[in-house]
Each structure stands twice: as C-alpha cells, then as structure tokens.
N, C-alpha and C positions, 0 to 999 in steps of 0.2 A: 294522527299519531297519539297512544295514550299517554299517560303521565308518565307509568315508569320506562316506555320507548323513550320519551325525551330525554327523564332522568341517566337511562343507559346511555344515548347517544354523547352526552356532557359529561357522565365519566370515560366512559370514551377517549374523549376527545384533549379531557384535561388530563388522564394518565399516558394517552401515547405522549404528548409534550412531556412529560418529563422524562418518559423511557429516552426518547429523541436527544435531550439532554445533558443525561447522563453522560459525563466523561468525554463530552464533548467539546473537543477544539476550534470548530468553526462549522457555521451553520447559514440555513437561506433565509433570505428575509421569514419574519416569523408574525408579520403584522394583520394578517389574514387570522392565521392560527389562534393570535389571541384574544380579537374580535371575535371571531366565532365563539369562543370559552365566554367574552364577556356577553354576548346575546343569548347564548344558551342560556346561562345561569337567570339574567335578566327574565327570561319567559321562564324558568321553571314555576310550579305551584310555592306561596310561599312557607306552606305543610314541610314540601321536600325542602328547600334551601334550607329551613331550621333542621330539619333532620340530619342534613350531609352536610353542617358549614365546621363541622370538628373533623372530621375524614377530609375535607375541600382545602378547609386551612393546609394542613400537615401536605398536601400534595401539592397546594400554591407555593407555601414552604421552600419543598423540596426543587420544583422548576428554578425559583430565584437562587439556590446555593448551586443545583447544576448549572444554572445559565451564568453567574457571577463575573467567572471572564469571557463569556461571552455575546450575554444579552447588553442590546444597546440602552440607552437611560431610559428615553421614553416608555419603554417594553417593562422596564423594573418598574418603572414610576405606575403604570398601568396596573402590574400586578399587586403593587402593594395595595391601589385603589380599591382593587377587587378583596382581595384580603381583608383591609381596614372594614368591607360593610358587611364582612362574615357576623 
C-alpha cells in the first residue's frame, strides 16, 4: 500500500466515526474502531502525521463532543491520548 493509500484509508476511517457519531443516542461497542484509528496513525509516515495533526485534531475533537453522552470512559480517555500526541 502507498503512503497516501494509507493516509486515505485513516481518514477514512477516522471521519466515518464521527459521521457514525453524530447525534447519536446509543451505539456498538466501538473498541475495534478505535484501535484501528490508533494503529493507522501509529504506522503513518511521520511527514504525513505533522501534515494532517491540525485537520486530525479538529476531527478527534469532533468524535469526543459527538460521542459525549455516549462514549464509555476508556474510549474518551483513549482519544484524548491520541489527541495529546498530535
């Protein structure tokens, strides 16, 4: 896979969760889902992660105020991690 196939596949992956999200009342476990976001980013180039961590932010962001009442703690506590090493 090239760089920016990866790059695509992790945005991807990190804006349907929040589409998903969005105005959402109750949801499936989501523990896969953001494992996967966190290994994507982890294997990205780290070229691309400084490129995309200002559009990454603003969309991690957005998952934690859509998910608010309904992401469980560890899930927040998770994304905030991912966040904090933007």
């Amino acid at each position: 896979m090239g760089e920016y196939e990866e790059l695509f596949q992790f945005a991807a992956k990190a804006g349907s969760l929040e589409g998903y999200l969005y105005e959402r009342e109750d949801l499936e476990p989501l523990d896969d889902w953001i494992g996967n976001i966190e290994k994507m980013h982890a294997g990205l180039p780290d070229n691309i992660k400084d490129e995309i961590k200002g559009e990454l932010g603003s969309v991690l962001a957005k998952i934690s105020t859509y998910g608010e009442r309904v992401l469980g703690d560890e899930i927040k506590k998770r994304l905030d991690n991912l966040r904090s090493r933007l």
